[in-house]
N, C-alpha and C positions, 0 to 999 in steps of 0.2 A: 504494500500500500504506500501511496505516496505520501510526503510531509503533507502538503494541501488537503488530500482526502483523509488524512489522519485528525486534520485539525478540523474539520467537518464533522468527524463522527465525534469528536472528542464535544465538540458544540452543541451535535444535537442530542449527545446523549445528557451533558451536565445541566443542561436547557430545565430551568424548572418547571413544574408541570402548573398548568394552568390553574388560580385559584377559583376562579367560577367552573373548571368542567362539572362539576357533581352535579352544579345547580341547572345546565343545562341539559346534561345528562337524562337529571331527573324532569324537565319540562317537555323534553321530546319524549317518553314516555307519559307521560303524564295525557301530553296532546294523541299518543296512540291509543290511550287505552280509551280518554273521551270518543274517539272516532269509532272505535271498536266498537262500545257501548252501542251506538247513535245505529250501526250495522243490522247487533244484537236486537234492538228493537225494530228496525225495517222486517228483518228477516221473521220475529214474532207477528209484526202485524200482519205479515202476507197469510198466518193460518190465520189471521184475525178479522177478516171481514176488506184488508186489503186483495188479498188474493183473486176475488170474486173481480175488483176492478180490472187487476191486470188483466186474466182474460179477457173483460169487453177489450179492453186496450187493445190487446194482441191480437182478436176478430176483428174490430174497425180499422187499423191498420191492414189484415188481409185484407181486406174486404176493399179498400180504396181500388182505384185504377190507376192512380197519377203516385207521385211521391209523396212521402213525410219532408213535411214542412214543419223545421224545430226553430222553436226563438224563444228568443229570452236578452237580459236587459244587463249590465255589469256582471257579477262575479258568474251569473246564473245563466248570462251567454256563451261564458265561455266554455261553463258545460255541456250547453248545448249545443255548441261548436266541435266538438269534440262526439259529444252522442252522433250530429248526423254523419260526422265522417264514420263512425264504426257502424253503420247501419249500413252506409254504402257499400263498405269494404267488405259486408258479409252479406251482398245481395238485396237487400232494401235497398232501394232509390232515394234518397234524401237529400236536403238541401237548405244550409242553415240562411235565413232572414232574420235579422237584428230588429226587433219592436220597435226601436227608434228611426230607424231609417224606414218601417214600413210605408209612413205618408209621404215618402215622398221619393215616389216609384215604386218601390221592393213588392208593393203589391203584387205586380205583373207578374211578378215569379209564382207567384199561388193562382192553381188552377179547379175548377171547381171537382173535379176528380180527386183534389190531394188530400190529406189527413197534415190535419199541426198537432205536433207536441208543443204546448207553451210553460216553461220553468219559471217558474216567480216563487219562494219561497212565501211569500207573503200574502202574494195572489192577488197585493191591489197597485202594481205598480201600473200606472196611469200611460203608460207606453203602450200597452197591450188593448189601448181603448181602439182604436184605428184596425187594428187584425180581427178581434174581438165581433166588431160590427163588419167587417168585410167577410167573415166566416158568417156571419146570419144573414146577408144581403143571398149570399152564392148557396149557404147552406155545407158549407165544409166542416166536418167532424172535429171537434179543437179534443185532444187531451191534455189535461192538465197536471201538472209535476207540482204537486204544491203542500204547505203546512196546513191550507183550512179548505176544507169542501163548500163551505160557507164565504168563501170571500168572494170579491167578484168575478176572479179570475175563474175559479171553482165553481161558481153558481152557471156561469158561461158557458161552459167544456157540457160534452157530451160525456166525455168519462172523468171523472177528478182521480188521481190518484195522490192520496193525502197523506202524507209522511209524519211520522210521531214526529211529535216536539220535543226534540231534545235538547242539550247544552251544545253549546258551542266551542269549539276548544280552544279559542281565543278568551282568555281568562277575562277578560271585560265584555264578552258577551255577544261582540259585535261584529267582529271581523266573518264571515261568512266561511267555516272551515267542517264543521260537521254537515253541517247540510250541505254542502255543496258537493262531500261527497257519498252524502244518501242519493243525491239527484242522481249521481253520475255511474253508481251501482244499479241504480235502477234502471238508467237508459242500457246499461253492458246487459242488466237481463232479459229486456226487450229484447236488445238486435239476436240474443242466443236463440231467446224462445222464439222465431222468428225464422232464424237460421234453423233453428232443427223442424219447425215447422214445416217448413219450404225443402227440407232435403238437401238443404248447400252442403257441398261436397269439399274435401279438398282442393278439390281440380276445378271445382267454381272458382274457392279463393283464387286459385292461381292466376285466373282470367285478371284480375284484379289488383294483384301483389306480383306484376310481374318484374320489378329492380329490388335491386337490392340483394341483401344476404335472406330473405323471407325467399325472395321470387328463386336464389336459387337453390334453396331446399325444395322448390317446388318443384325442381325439375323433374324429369321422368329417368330413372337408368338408365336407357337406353339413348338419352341425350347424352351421357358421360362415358361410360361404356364403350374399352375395347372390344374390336371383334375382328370378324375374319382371319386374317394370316397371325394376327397380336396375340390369338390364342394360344397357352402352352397348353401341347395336348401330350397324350399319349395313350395306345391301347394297351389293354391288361396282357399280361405276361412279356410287356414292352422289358430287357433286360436293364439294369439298374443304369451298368455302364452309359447308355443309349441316354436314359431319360434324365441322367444330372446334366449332360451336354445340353440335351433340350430346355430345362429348368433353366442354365444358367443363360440360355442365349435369349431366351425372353423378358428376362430382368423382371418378373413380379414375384420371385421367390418362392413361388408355389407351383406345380405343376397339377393338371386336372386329367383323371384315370378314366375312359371309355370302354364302351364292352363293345359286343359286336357291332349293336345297332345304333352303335352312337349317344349309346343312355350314360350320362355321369355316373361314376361310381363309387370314385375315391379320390385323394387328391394327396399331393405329399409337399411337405412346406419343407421349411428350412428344421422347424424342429423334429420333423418325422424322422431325415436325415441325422440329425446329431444323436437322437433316440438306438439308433440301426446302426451307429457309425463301430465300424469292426471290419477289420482284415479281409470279411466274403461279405461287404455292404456290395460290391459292384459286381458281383456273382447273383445276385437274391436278381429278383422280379420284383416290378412294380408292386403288383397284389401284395407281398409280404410286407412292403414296407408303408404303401397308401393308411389311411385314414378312410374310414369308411363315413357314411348319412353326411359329407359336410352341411355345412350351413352354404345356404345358394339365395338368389335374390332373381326377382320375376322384372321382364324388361319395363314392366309397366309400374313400379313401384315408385313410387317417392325418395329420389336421392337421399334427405332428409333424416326418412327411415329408416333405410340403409345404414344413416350415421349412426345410429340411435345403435342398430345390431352390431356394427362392427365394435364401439365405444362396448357396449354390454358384452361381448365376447371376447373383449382383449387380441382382436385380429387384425391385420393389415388389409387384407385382402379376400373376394370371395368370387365364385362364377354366379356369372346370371343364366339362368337355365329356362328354357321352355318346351313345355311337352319332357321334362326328364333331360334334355339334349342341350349343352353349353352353348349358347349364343355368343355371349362377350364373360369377360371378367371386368371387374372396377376395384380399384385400390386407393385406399386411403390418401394417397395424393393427387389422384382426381378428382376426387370431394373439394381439398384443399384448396388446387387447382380454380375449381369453378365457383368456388366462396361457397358452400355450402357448407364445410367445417370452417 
């Protein structure tokens, strides 16, 4: 280590420790466990006489022809900025309008086929007067995200869904932090029940998520996936000597065992090798030394997936098979490769 990085560590470590952590320590808990709480009661009202709303919620929603139209006013927009992007992204059509800008234009964007979600924790902000009466002129379905079924906002809505009143975790009461994410739990359980209503698919989402490190776990296998000649093959009673040459000349340190008819059988890695390794390893036959049932993956899978089995079996590598018969192989640096690990 050098003088410089010595005097570094010697810095950070004689560095005295903070005399406020404990207290904020103890405040960021404090504010988790408020929110938790605020969850605990959502989650109790929905056997509690909220539940019955949700579903109207979740049928008027099907039931529209056009999109959810969400809006809301400050802290409670931005929730709802957030809900219709998750609604879109799992196949509901959504599109957030801000209650304040509604007079002046934003109407146009609501069509008499659409459904609103409108967020007001309070239910009388005065923004929502303009959306409000343009939903009863057209007859558009409003649901409501709110503390009172009774306020205006709630008296207005074709469904109110009414959030217990609980504390806020802003120790003065006011700052908008529990409720805003009851709102925002509740819009995630819309777009799911929604999503499972409708049958969205993985392969839906994918339409949708196609950049990123998301879009390429979505890919298919066989988007990644060697094949053709990339194949390390060999048939059964192939002699040892034969198939370490083949092993090694295809670089994915596995070689893949065939029978007559071309069905995968067995496969032999690098550790099958050091298991076998002895004076007559290159006298034996493939058979004696293979690994038999490998683990295989279908061309039509979820790279993704994939990752998921290679990580849980502690593997580099596996064949993609179909019909029993090696198509391609894919390896752990392919994954890599394409940003899906």
């Amino acid at each position: 280590m050098t003088s410089s990085a010595q005097t570094a560590s010697a810095s950070v470590s004689s560095a005295p420790a903070n005399p406020d952590a404990p207290q904020w320590i103890a405040s960021a808990t404090r504010t988790l466990d408020t929110e938790i709480a605020g969850l605990a009661a959502m989650k109790a009202a929905i056997g509690n006489g909220l539940g019955d709303c949700f579903v109207r919620a979740v049928e008027t929603i099907r039931a529209g022809k056009g999109r959810v139209i969400v809006t809301g006013v400050g802290k409670s927009g931005h929730i709802g900025s957030k809900i219709s992007a998750t609604l879109a992204s799992t196949g509901t059509p959504a599109h957030f309008v801000h209650a304040a800008e509604a007079s002046h234009g934003d109407l146009g964007m609501i069509t008499e086929e659409d459904v609103i979600i409108a967020l007001s924790w309070s239910g009388e902000s005065k923004e929502f007067a303009t959306i409000v009466a343009y939903a009863r002129r057209f007859r558009v379905p409003i649901i409501a995200i709110t503390s009172s079924r009774k306020s205006a906002l709630g008296r207005a809505a074709s469904v109110a869904l009414e959030l217990p009143k609980v504390a806020e975790a802003c120790p003065h009461g006011l700052a908008p932090t529990t409720s805003t994410m009851m709102m925002l739990a509740l819009g995630d359980a819309l777009a799911v029940a929604l999503l499972e209503a409708r049958g969205f698919t993985a392969q839906d989402f994918k339409v949708f998520h196609p950049g990123g490190k998301l879009g390429a776990k979505l890919q298919h296998v066989r988007d990644v996936m060697h094949a053709g000649e990339a194949l390390p093959l060999a048939t059964s009673s192939t002699p040892m000597s034969e198939a370490i040459v083949l092993m090694t000349g295809k670089g994915f340190g596995t070689l893949g065992i065939v029978d007559e008819i071309g069905h995968l059988v067995g496969i032999i890695t690098d550790g099958d090798l050091r298991r076998h390794l002895g004076p007559d390893l290159l006298e034996k036959r493939v058979d004696d030394v293979m690994s038999r049932n490998p683990k295989t993956a279908a061309p039509d899978e979820l790279a993704g997936t994939v990752l998921e089995r290679l990580n849980a079996s502690a593997i580099t590598a596996l064949f993609v098979v179909d019909n029993a018969r090696p198509v391609g192989i894919l390896h752990l640096h392919d994954l890599l490769r394409s940003g899906v690990a």
